[in-house]
C-alpha positions as CSV (number, residue, x, y, z in Angstrom):
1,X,-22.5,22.1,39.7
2,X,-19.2,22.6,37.3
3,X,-18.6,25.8,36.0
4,X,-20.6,26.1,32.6
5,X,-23.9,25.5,35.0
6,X,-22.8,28.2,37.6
7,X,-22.3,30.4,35.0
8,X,-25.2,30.1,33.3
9,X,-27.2,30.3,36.6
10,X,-25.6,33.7,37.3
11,X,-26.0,35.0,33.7
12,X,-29.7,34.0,34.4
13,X,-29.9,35.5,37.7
14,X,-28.8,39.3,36.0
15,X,-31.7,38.6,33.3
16,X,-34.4,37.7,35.9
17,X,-33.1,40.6,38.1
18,X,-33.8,43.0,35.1
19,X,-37.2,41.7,34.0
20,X,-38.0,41.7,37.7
21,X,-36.6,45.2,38.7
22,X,-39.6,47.9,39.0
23,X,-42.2,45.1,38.3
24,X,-44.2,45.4,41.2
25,X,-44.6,48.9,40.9
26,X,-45.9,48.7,37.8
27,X,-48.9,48.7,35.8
28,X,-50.0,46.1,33.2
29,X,-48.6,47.9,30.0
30,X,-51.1,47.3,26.9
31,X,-54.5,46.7,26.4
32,X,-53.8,42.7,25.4
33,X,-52.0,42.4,29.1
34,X,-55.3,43.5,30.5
35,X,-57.5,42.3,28.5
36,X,-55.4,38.5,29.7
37,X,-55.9,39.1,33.3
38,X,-59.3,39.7,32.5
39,X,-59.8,36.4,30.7
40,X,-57.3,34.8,33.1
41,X,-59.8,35.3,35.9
42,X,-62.7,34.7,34.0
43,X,-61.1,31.3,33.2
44,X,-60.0,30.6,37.3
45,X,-63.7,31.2,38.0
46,X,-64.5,28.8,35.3
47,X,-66.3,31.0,33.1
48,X,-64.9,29.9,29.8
49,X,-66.6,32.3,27.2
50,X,-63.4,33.8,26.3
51,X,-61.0,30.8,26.5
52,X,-60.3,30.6,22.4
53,X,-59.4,34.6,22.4
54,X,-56.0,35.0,20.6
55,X,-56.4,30.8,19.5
56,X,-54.6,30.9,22.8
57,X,-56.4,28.2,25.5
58,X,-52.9,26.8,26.9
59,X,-52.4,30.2,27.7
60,X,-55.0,30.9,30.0
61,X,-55.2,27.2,31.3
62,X,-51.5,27.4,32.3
63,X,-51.8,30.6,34.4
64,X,-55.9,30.4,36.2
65,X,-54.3,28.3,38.3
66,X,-52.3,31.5,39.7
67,X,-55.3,33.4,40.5
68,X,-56.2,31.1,43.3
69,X,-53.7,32.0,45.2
70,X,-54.8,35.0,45.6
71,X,-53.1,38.7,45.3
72,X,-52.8,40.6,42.0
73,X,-52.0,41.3,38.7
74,X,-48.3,41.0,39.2
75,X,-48.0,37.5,40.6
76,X,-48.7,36.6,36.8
77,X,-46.6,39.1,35.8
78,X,-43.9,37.6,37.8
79,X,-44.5,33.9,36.8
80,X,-44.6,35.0,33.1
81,X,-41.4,36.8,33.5
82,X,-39.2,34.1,34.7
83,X,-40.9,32.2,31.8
84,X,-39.0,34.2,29.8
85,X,-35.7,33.7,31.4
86,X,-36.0,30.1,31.4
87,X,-36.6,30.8,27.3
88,X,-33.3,32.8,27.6
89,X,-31.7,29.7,29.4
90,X,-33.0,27.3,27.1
91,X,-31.9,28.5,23.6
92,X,-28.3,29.4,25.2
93,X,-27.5,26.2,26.6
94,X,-29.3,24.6,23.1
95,X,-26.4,26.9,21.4
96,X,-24.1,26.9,23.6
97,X,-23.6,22.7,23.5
98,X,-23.9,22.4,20.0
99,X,-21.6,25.1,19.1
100,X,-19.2,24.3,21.5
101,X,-19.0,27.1,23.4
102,X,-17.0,27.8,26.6
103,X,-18.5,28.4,30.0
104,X,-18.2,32.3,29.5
105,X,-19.1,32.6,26.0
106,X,-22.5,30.3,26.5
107,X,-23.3,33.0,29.5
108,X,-22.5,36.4,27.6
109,X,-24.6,34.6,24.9
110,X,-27.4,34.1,27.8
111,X,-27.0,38.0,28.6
112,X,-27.3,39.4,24.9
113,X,-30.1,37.2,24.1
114,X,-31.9,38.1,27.7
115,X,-31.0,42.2,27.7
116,X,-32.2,42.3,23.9
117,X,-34.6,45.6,23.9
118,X,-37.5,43.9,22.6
119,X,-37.2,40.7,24.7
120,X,-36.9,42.8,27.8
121,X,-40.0,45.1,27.1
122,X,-42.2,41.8,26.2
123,X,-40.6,39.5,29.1
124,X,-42.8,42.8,31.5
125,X,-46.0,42.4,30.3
126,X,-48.8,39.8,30.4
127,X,-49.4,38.4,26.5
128,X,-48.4,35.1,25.5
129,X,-44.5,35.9,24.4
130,X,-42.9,34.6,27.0
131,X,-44.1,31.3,26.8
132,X,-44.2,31.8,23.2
133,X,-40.5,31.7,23.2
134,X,-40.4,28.7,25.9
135,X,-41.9,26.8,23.9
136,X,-40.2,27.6,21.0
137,X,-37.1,26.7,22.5
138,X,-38.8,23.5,23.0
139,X,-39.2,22.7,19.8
140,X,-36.1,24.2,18.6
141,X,-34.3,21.5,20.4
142,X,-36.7,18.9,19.5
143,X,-36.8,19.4,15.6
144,X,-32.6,19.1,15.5
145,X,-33.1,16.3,17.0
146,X,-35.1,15.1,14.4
147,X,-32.9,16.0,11.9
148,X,-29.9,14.9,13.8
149,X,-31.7,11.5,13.8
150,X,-34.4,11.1,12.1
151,X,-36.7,8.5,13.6
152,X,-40.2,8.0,14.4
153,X,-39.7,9.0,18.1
154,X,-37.6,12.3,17.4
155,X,-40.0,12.8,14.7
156,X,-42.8,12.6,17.4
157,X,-41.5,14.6,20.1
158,X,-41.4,17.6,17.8
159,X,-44.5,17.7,16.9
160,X,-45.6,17.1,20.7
161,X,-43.6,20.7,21.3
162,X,-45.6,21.9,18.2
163,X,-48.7,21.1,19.4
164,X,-48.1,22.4,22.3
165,X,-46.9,25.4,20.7
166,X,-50.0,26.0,18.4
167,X,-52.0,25.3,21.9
168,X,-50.5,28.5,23.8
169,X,-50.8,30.9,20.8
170,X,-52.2,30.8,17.1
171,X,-48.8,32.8,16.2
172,X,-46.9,28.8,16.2
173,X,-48.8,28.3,13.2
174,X,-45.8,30.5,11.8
175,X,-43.5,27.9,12.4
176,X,-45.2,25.3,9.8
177,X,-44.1,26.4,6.9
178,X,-40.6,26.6,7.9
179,X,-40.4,22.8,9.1
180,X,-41.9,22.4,5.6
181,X,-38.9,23.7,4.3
182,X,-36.9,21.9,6.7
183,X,-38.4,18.9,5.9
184,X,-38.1,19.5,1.9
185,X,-34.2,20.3,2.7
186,X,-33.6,16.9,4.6
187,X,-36.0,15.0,1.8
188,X,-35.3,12.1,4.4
189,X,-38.8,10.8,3.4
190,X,-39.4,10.4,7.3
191,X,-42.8,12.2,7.4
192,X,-44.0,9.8,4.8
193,X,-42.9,6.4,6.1
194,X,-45.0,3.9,8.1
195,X,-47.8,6.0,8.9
196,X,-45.6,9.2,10.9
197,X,-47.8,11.4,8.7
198,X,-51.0,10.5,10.3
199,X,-49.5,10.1,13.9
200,X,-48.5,13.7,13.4
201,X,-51.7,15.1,12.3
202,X,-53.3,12.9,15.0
203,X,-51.1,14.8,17.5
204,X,-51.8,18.2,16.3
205,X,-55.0,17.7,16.5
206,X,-55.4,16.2,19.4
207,X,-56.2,19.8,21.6
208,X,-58.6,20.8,19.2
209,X,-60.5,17.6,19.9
210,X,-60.4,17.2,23.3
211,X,-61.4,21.3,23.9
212,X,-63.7,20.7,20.9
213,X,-65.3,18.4,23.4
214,X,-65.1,21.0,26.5
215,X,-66.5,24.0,24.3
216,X,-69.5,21.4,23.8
217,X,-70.3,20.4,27.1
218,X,-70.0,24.5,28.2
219,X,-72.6,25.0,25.3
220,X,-69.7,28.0,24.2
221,X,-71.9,30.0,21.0
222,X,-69.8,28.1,17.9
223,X,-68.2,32.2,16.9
224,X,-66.4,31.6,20.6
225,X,-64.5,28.4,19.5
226,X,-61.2,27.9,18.6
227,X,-62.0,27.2,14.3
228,X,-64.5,30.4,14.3
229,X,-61.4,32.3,16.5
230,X,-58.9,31.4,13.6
231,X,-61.2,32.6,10.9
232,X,-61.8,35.9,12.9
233,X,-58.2,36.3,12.7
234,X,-57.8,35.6,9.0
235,X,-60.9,36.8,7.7
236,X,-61.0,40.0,10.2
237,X,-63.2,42.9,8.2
238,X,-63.2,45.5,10.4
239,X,-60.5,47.7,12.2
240,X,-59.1,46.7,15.2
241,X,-58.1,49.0,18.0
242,X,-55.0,50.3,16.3
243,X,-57.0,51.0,13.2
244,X,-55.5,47.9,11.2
245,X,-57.6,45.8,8.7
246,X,-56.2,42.6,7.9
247,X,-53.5,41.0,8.9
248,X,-50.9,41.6,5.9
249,X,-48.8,44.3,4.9
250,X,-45.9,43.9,2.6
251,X,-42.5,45.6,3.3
252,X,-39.6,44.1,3.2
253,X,-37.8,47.1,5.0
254,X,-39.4,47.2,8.5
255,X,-37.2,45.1,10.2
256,X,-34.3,46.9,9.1
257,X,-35.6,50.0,9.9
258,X,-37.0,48.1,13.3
259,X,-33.8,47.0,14.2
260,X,-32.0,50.3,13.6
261,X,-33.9,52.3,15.6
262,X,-34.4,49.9,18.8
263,X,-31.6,47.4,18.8
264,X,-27.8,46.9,19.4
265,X,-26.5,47.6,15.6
266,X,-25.1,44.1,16.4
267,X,-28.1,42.4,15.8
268,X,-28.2,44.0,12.0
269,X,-24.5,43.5,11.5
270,X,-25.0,40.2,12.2
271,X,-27.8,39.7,9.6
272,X,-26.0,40.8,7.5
273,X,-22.8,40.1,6.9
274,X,-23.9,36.3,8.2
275,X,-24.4,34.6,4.6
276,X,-20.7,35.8,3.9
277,X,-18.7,34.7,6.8
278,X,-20.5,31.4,7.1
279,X,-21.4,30.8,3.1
280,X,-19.5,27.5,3.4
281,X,-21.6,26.4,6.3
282,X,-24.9,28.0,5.1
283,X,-24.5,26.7,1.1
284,X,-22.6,23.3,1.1
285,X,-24.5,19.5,1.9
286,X,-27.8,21.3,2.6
287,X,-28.9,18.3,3.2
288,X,-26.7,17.6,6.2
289,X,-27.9,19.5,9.6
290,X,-25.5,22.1,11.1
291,X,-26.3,24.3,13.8
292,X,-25.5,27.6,11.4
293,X,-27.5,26.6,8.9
294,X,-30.7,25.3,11.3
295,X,-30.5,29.0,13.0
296,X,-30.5,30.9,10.1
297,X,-33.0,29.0,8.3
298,X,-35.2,29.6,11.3
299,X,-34.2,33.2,11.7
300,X,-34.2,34.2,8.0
301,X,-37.7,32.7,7.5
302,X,-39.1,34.7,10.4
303,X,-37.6,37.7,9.2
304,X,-39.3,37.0,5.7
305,X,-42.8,35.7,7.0
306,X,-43.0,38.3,9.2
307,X,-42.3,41.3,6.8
308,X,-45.6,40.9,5.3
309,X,-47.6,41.1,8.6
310,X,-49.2,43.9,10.3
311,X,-48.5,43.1,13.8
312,X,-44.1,42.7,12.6
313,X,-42.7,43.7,15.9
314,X,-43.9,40.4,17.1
315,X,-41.4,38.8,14.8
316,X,-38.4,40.0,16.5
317,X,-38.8,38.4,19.8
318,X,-38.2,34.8,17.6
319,X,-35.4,36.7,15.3
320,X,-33.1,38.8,17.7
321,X,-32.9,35.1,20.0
322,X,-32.5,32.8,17.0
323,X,-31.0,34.3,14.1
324,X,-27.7,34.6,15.6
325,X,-25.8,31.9,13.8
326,X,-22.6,33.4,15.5
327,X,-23.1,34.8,18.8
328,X,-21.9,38.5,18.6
329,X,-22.7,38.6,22.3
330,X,-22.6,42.1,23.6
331,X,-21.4,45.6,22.8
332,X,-18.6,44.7,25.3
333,X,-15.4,45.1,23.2
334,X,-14.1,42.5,24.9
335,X,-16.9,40.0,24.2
336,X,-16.9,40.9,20.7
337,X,-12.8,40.1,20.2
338,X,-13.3,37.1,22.1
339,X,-16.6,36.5,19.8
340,X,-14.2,37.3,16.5
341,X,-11.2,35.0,17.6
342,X,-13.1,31.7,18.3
343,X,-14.4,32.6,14.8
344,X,-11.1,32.3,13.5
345,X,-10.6,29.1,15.4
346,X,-13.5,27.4,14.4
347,X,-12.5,28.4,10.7
């Protein structure tokens, strides 16, 4: 191993050592981690009543499989932790190699990302964030690709990580308008040539087909199917257990105030005062991909999108990992002059 590796695998090893710390002492945290194992087990004993819940089927197909071997709650809790830190390890390295970063500013990137408060607190429960951001990274990766070269086979594998994205949790439905707007800003015509559109759809759909099939052989009741699941979640009438109705509310401000209160005032600084230091990179040849301009895109449009849901907290596991366009790594001072001079350089 040379030494970027080695020091990502340490960075790594300090994140899973802080998601792990206390974990087996601990309880599941929320009603939606218990309500998983529940449906978890449910699915291991192939009872599959409840398999749609949350439009999240990958979910509970990925980890049933745990449940056989026996033991409790926190064997999951431990798998879907390191899921997490791989996450972590994934969007570092993606950043780290396409922004040319050294060996020690990829792993402090690694160890702000993977301390964040929110990312921490979610990387402890059981709910379907971890792989969430997994997956996300994923497709990160995937969808530069795409842009980077855009071919039917880059164009493809995306939308494989998308589908499996939308599999694991309904939330990856966010993501669809964004690579709209991606795919407006390359205006490549790529989607639209030589069928890609329909091998895309056909992709996408595929799950829903196949566990369209399964929910008919298990004679599931149609309202327990992944369509009527969706339209529960849209369409929902009455409260839910935090006395919500809905799943929209407006205000632009939450995040801010979010992010005040229970984040490193480096993640707002950063938010900030991004669309000034890099307006060259953010503004020029939009229709040219650049890393700074691909993770703000991403991060921005979360931040937006987000701002008009109920549940917005959810939004800053995909913002505090992937709206940093320039890694302001730490409140380290040393991190942060070191973060400020390769700036300079790069400029």
């Amino acid at each position: 191993m040379n030494q970027r590796s080695w020091l990502l695998f340490l960075a790594l090893l300090v994140i899973a050592a802080v998601r792990l710390y206390g974990l087996a002492g601990a309880a599941l945290p929320d009603y939606d981690s218990v309500y998983n194992w529940q449906t978890v087990q449910e699915v291991a004993s192939g009872n599959l009543t409840h398999l749609f819940h949350q439009g999240a089927p990958l979910f509970y197909l990925v980890f049933a499989p745990l449940v056989w071997l026996g033991g409790n709650f926190h064997i999951l809790q431990y798998a879907n932790a390191l899921l997490a830190v791989a996450a972590v390890g994934n969007l570092a390295a993606f950043v780290g190699r396409e922004a040319r970063l050294s060996a020690w500013q990829t792993a402090g990137l690694v160890l702000f990302i993977g301390t964040s408060v929110f990312l921490t607190f979610s990387g402890r429960d059981f709910t379907m964030n971890s792989g969430n951001l997994l997956l996300f990274a994923g497709l990160l990766r995937a969808y530069y690709r795409r842009l980077q070269t855009p071919n039917r086979q880059s164009l493809l594998r995306a939308s494989i990580w998308l589908m499996l994205g939308i599999s694991f949790n309904y939330r990856f439905l966010f993501t669809v308008p964004i690579l709209v707007a991606f795919e407006l800003l390359a205006a490549d015509g790529l989607l639209l040539r030589r069928g890609n559109a329909w091998r895309v759809l056909a992709v996408l759909a595929a799950p829903f087909v196949v566990l369209g099939l399964v929910s008919w052989l298990v004679e599931l009741p149609l309202q327990r199917q992944w369509p009527a699941v969706y339209y529960g979640l849209i369409m929902r009438g009455e409260p839910n257990l935090a006395g919500n109705v809905g799943i929209f509310r407006f205000d632009l401000l939450y995040y801010i105030y979010f992010l005040r209160d229970f984040e490193s005032p480096l993640v707002l600084l950063t938010l900030l005062i991004t669309p000034v230091l890099w307006r060259r990179e953010l503004f020029q040849q939009l229709r040219q991909p650049n890393l700074v301009r691909y993770l703000a895109v991403w991060g921005y449009c979360f931040l937006a999108g987000m701002s008009v849901l109920i549940k917005a907290p959810a939004g800053s596991c995909w913002l505090t990992a992937c709206s940093m366009p320039w890694p302001f790594l730490a409140c380290v001072d040393w991190f942060l002059v070191a973060c400020w001079a390769y700036w300079w350089r790069w400029r």
